[in-house]
C-alpha positions as CSV (number, residue, x, y, z in Angstrom):
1,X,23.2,68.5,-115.8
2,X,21.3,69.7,-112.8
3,X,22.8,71.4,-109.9
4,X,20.9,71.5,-106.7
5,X,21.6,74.2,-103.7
6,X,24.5,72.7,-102.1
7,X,26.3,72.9,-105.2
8,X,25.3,76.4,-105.8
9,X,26.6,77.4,-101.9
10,X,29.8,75.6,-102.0
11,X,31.0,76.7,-105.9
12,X,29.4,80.5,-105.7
13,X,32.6,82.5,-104.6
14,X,30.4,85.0,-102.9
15,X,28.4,83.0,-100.6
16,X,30.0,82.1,-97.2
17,X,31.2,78.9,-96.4
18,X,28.7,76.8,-94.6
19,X,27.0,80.1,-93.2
20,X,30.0,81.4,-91.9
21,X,32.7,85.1,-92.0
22,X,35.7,83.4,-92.5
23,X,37.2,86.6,-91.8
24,X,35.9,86.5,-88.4
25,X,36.5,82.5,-88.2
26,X,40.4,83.0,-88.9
27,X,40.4,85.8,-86.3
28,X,38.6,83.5,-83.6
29,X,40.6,80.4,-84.5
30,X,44.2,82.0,-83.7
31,X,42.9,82.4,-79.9
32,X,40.1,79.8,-79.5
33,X,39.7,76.1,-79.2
34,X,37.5,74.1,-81.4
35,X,34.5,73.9,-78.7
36,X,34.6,77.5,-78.7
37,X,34.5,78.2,-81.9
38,X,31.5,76.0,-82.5
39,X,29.8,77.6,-79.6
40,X,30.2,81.2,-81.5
41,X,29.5,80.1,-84.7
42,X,26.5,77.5,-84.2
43,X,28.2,74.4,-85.7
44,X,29.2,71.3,-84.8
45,X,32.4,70.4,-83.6
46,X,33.2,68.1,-87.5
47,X,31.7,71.8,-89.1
48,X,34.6,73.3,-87.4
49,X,37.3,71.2,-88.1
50,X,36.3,70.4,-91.7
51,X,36.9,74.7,-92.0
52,X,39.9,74.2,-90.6
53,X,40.9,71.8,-93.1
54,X,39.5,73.8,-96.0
55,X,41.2,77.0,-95.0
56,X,44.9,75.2,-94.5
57,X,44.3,73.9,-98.5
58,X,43.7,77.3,-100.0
């Protein structure tokens, strides 16, 4: 089966979610809004909250 580069970023434990420290994202997001957030980080407001989301599951 071939695995193309999104698979390899999203399952490699190492790499950084979408680009992103999410050390630094969970120390922004206790004191930020979303807008803010995306502004610091270069994403898109649905990059943001899709984090969000990821972060509350693990």
């Amino acid at each position: 089966m071939r695995s193309g580069h999104q698979h390899e970023r999203f399952t490699n434990p190492n790499s950084r979610l979408l680009g992103v420290n999410l050390h630094r994202f969970t120390e922004i997001e206790q004191h930020a809004d979303n807008y803010e957030i995306a502004s610091e980080f270069g994403l898109s407001l649905r990059e943001v909250k899709s984090l969000k989301n990821r972060i509350e599951r693990n």
